[in-house]
KOLTORFI-446920 format. One record per residue (C-alpha): residue number from 1; x, y, z. Coordinates in pm, whole numbers, m for minus. Example, Ala and Ser with C-alpha at 12.3 -4.5 7.8 and 13.67 -1.06 7.14 Angstrom:
<sites>
[1, [1230, m450, 780]]
[2, [1367, m106, 714]]
</sites>
This chain:
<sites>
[1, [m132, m4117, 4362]]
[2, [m472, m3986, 4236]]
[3, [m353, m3625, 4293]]
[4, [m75, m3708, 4063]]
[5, [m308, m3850, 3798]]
[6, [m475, m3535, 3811]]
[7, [m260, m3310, 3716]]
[8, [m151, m3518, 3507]]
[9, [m429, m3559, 3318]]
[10, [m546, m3239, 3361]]
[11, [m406, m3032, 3063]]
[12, [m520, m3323, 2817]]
[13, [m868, m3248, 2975]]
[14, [m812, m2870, 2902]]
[15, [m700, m2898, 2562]]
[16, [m966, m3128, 2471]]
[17, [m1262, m2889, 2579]]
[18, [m1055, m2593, 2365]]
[19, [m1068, m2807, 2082]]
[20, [m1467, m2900, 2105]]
[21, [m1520, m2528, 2206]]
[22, [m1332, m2408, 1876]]
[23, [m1527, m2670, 1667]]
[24, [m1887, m2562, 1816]]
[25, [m1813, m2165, 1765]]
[26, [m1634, m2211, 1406]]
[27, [m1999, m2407, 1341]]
[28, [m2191, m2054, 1227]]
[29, [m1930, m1978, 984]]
[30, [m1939, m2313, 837]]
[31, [m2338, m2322, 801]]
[32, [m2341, m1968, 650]]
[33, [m2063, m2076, 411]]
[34, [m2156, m2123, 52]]
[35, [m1866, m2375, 5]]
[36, [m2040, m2685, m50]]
[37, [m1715, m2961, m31]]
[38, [m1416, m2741, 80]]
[39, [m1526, m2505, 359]]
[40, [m1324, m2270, 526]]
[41, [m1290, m2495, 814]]
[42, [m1229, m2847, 565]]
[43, [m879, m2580, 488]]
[44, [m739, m2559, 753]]
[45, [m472, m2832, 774]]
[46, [m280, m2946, 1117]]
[47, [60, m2800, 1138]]
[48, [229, m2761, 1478]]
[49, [m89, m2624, 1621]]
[50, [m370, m2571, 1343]]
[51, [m278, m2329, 1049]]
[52, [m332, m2347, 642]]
[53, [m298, m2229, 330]]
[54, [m613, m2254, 190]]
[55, [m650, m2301, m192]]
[56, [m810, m1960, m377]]
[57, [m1099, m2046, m619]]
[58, [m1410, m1848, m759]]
[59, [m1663, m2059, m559]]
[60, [m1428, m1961, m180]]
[61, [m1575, m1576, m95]]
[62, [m1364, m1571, 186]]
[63, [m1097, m1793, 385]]
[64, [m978, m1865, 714]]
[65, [m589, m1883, 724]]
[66, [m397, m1884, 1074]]
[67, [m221, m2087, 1393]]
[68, [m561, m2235, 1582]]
[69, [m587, m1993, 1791]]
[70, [m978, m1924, 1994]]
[71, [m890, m1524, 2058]]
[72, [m1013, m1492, 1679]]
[73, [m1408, m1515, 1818]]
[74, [m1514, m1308, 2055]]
[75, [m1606, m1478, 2438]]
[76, [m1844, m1184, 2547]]
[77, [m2131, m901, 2440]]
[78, [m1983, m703, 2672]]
[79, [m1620, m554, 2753]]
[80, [m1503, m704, 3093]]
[81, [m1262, m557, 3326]]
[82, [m922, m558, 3209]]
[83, [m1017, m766, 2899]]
[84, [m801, m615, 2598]]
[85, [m925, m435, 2331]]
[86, [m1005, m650, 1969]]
[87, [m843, m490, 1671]]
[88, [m859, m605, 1297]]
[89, [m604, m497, 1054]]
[90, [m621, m508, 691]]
[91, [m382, m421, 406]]
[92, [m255, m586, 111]]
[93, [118, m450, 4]]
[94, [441, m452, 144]]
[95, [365, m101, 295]]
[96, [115, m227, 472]]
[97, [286, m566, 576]]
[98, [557, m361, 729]]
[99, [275, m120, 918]]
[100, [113, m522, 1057]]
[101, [460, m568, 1218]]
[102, [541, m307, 1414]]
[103, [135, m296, 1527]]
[104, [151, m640, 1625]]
[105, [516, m515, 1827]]
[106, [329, m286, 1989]]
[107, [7, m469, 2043]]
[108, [196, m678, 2303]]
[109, [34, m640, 2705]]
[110, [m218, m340, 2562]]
[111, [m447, m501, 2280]]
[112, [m538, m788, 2046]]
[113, [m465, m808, 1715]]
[114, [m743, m1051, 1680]]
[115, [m788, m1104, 1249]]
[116, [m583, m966, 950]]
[117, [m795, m908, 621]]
[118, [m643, m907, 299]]
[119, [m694, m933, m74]]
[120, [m708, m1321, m178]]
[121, [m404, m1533, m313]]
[122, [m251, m1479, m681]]
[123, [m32, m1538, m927]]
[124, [243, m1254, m887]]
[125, [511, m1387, m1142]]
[126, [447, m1491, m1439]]
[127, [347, m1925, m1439]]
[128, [431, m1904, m1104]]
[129, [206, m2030, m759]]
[130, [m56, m1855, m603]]
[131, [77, m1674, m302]]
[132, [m65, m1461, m56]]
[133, [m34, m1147, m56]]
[134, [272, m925, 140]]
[135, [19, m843, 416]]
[136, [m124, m1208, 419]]
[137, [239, m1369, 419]]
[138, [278, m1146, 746]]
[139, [10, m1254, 927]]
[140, [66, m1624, 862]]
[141, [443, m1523, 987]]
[142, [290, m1385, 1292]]
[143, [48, m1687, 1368]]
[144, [m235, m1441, 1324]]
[145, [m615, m1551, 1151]]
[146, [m665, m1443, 802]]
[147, [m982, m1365, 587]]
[148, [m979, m1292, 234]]
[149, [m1270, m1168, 135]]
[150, [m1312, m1168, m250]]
[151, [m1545, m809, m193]]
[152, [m1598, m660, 166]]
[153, [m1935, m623, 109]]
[154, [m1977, m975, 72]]
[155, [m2295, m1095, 300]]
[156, [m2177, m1370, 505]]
[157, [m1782, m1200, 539]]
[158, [m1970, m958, 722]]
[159, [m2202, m1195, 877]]
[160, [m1884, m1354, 994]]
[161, [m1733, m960, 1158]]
[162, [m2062, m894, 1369]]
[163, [m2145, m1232, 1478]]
[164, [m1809, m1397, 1534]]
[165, [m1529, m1165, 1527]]
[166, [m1697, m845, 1695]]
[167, [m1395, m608, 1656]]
[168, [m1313, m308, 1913]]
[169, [m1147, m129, 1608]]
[170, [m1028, m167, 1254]]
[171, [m709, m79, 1124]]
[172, [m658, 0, 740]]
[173, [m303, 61, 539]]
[174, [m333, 38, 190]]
[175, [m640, m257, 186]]
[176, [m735, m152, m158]]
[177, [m1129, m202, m143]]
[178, [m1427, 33, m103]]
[179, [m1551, m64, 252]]
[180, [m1935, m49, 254]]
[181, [m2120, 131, 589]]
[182, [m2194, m233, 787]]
[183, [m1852, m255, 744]]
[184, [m1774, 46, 884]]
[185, [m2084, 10, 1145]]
[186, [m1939, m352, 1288]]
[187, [m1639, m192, 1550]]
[188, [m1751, m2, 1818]]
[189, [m1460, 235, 1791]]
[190, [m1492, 313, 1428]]
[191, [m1237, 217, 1150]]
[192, [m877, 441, 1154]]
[193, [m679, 446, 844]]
[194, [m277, 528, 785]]
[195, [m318, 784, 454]]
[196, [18, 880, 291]]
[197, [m37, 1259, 248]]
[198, [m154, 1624, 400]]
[199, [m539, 1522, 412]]
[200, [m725, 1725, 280]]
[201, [m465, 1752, 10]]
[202, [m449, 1419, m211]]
[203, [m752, 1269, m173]]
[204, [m781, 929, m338]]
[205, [m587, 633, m521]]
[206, [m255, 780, m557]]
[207, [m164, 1026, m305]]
[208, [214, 967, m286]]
[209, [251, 986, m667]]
[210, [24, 1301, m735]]
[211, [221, 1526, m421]]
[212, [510, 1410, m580]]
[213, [389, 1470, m972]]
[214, [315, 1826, m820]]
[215, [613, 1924, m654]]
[216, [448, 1912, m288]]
[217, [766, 1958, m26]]
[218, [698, 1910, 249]]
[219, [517, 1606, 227]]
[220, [321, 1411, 480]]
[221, [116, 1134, 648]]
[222, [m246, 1162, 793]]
[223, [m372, 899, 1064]]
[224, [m755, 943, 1000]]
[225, [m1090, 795, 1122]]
[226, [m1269, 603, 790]]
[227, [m1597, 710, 645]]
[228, [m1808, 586, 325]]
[229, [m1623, 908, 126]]
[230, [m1294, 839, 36]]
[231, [m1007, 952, 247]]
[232, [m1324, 1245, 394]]
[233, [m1277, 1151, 745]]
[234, [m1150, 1345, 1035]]
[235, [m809, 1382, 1146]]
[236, [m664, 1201, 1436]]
[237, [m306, 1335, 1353]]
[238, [m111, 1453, 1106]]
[239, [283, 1496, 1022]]
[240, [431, 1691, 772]]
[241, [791, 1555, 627]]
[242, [1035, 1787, 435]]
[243, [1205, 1624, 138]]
[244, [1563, 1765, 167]]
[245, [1672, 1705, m201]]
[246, [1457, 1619, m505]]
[247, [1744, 1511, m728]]
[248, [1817, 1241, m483]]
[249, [1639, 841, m534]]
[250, [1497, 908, m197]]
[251, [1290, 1179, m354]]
[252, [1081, 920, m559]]
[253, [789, 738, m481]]
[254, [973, 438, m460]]
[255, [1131, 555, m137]]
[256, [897, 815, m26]]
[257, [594, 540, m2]]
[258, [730, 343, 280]]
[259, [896, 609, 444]]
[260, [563, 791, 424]]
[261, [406, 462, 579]]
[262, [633, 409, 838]]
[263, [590, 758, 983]]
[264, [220, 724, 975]]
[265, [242, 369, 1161]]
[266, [448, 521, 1441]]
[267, [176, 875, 1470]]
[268, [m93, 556, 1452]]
[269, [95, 385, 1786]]
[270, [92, 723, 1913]]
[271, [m254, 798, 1905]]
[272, [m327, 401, 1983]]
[273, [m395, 462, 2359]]
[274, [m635, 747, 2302]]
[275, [m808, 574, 2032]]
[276, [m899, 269, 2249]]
[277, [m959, 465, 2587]]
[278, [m1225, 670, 2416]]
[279, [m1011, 966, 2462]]
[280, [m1018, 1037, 2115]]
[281, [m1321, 976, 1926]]
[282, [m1492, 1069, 1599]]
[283, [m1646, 1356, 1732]]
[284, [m1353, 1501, 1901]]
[285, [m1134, 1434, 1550]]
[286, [m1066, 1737, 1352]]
[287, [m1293, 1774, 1052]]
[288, [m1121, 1845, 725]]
[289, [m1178, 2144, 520]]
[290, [m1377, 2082, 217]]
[291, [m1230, 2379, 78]]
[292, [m900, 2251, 13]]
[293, [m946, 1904, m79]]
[294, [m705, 1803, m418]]
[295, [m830, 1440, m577]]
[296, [m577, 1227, m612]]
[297, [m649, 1026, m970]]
[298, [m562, 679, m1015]]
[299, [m290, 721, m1274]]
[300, [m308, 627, m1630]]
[301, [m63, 505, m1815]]
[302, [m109, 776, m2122]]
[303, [8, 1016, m1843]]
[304, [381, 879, m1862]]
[305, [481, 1024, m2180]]
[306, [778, 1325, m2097]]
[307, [669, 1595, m2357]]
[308, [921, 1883, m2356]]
[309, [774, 2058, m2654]]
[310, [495, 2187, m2388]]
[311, [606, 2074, m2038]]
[312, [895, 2271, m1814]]
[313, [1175, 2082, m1684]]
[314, [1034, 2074, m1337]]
[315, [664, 1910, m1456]]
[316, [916, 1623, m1588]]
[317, [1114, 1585, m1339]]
[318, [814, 1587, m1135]]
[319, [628, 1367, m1283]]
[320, [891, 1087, m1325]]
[321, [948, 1117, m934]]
[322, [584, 1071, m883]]
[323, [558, 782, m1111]]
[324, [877, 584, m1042]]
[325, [684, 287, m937]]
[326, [474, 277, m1238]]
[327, [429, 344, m1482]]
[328, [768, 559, m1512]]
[329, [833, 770, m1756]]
[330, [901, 799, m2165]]
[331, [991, 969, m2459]]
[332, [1058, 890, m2794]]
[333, [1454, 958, m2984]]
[334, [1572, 1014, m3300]]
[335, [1942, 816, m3279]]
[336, [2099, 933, m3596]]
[337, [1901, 1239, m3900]]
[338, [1614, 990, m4046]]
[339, [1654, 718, m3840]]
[340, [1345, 550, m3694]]
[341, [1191, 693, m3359]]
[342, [1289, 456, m3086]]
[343, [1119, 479, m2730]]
[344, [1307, 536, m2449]]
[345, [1227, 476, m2050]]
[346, [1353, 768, m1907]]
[347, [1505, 619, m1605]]
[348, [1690, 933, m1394]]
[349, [1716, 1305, m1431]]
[350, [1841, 1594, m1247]]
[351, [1679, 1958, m1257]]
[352, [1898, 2204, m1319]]
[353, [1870, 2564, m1213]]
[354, [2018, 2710, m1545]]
[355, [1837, 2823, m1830]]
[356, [1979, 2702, m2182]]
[357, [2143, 2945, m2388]]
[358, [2019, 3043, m2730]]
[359, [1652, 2926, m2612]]
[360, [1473, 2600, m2652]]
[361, [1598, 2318, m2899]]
[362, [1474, 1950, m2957]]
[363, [1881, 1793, m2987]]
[364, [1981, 1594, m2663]]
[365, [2360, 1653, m2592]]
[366, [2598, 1586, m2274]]
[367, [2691, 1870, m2101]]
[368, [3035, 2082, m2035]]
[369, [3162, 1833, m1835]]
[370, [3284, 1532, m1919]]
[371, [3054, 1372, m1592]]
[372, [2756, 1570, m1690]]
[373, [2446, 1375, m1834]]
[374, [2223, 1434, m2165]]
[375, [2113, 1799, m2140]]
[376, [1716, 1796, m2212]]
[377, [1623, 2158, m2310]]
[378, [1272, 2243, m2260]]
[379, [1002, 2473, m2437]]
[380, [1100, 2746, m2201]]
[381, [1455, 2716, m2201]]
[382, [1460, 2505, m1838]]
[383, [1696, 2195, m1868]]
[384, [1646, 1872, m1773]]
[385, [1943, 1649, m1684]]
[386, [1911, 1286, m1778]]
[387, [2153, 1003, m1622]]
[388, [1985, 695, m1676]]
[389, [1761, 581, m1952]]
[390, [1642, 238, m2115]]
[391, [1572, 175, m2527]]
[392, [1288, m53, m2588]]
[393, [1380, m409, m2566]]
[394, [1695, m316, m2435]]
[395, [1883, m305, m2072]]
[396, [1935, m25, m1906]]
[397, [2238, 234, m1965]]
[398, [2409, 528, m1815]]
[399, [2399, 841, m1988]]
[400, [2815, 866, m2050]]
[401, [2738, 486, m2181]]
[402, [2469, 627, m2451]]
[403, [2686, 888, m2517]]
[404, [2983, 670, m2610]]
[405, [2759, 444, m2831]]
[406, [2669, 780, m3071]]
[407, [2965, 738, m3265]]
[408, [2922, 1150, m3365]]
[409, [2527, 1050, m3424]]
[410, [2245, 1294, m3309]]
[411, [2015, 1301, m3094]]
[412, [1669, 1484, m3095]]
[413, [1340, 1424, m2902]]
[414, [1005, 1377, m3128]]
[415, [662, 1351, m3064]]
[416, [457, 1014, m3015]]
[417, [448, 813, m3417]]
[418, [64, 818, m3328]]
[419, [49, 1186, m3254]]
[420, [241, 1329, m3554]]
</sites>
């Protein structure tokens, strides 16, 4: 009879010194916090085990969001036999959500995805609810701890990492913040980032868009150790991807950003074992070559205007491909002799190999065919086939739609009101 009460009782025992446990370690985080009535630990609300979805507000610098689960703090100083590596992941975007899955997939029997960090909650639709981001939606999915940080560099975030958390390794995909060097300094095996393009080509904000804008082919993925210059680390591996047609949608950014991201995740599960056996190190990485470094520029929105007066039918093409995400691309039509420049969203073109005959000429017209599109001849006399575009305030149409609605009218390109 009492053997029976005691394993009965047992678990209850067990649970009840996890809980006490998790209460005094989660203590340093809630003295350092600067939250005076709503601390990271007052948000976390009982649900099935303990998880939350903590509110966002300018006073909270950082937020704890997850099932209860004790793996998120670390047990020792020191690595014991057979004890599994720590790993913290951050991103933000859907990219990156998608790299969190198949990591955590993997992670399963080898190591522990022990935190995600993310950029905080927002608003993203218009007068609609704060929601976490793709990348923080994940996690919560997953059952995995979340910190928000409003800046990395923030004092007791990072109090939080070296005292608490004491990562093995940190994974980044797309985070979208400048991580300082105690940052950097707080994981024994460095920081490894997923970097959408042939490092040391593309350094920077927008390395997808700028290979594209450029006319890279192939293009490529870079699985690189993290340093306080952007994107200057060296190379654990590197793929290079051929894009077999650029008139295609899955020449765009649109499509060639995940793809991009997925290939890098799977070279980053590659390299995983080497990377957390010490195999491959920082040292052993392959330096990049200063010498060929292009910087990839966050892009402006003044960039997106198509101007075939001065650009070749390639640069446009180009450039729309590399900016199909955003900002896209534009010109500016005369519908009808005299009528009022109307701006246009150039939606879809096609590059054609043919040179226009009887040189360069601002009127838009279809082509020979009855299936071609509007025929955009360039300064040089390279052509430019458009297939989809959008007028201002308007839906989107087809070109053989636009062409139908002419009624005889036509068409010529002009410069910018503002820059006549």
């Amino acid at each position: 009879m009492k053997s029976l009460s005691l394993q009965y009782f047992l678990p209850i025992i067990m649970a009840a010194r996890c809980v006490r446990s998790f209460h005094l370690r989660f203590a340093s985080i809630r003295a350092a916090s600067s939250i005076k009535t709503s601390s990271a630990l007052d948000n976390i609300q009982r649900a099935s085990l303990w998880s939350s979805r903590p509110q966002h507000s300018k006073q909270q610098q950082y937020y704890l969001s997850s099932c209860f689960s004790s793996r998120l703090f670390s047990t020792s100083d020191e690595d014991a036999e057979g004890v599994k590596k720590r790993v913290v992941f951050l991103g933000t975007p859907d990219v990156a959500a998608t790299t969190l899955r198949k990591l955590h997939e993997d992670s399963i029997g080898k190591y522990e995805i022990v935190c995600v960090i993310t950029q905080p909650p927002k608003r993203r639709r218009r007068k609609g609810k704060v929601e976490p981001s793709p990348v923080g939606a994940v996690a919560e999915e997953l059952g995995l701890p979340v910190l928000s940080p409003e800046k990395a560099n923030d004092k007791e975030f990072l109090d939080s990492l070296e005292q608490e958390i004491k990562p093995d390794l940190f994974i980044t995909a797309a985070y979208g913040q400048y991580l300082p060097k105690r940052f950097l300094a707080a994981a024994s095996l460095g920081t490894v980032n997923v970097h959408p393009s042939l490092l040391p080509r593309w350094r920077g904000a927008s390395p997808v868009q700028r290979s594209l804008e450029a006319g890279d082919n192939p293009v490529g993925v870079t699985v690189l150790y993290t340093v306080s210059k952007m994107d200057a680390g060296p190379i654990i591996a590197q793929k290079e991807e051929n894009i077999e047609d650029e008139n295609s949608d899955d020449a765009t950014a649109t499509k060639v950003l995940p793809w991009l991201f997925e290939i890098g995740t799977d070279l980053l599960i590659e390299s995983m074992p080497d990377i957390l056996s010490g195999a491959m190190t920082f040292e052993t990485a392959q330096a990049q070559d200063e010498s060929q470094v292009e910087q990839a520029a966050m892009i402006d929105s003044s960039e997106a205007e198509m101007k075939p007066w001065e650009e070749t039918a390639s640069a446009l093409h180009n450039r729309l491909r590399g900016f199909s995400m955003w900002p896209g691309a534009f010109m500016y039509l005369e519908v009808g002799e005299g009528s009022e420049p109307v701006k246009f969203k150039i939606l879809e073109t096609r590059l054609l190999e043919e040179k226009a005959e009887g040189g360069p000429t601002d009127v838009i017209e279809r082509g020979p065919s009855k299936k071609d599109g509007l025929r955009l001849v360039c300064f040089d006399g390279s052509v430019l086939e458009i297939n989809r575009l959008q007028p201002a305030t308007k839906k989107p149409v087809d070109a053989l739609s636009f062409i139908n609605g002419l009624q005889g009218r036509t068409v010529r390109y002009v410069k910018a009101p503002e820059e006549e």
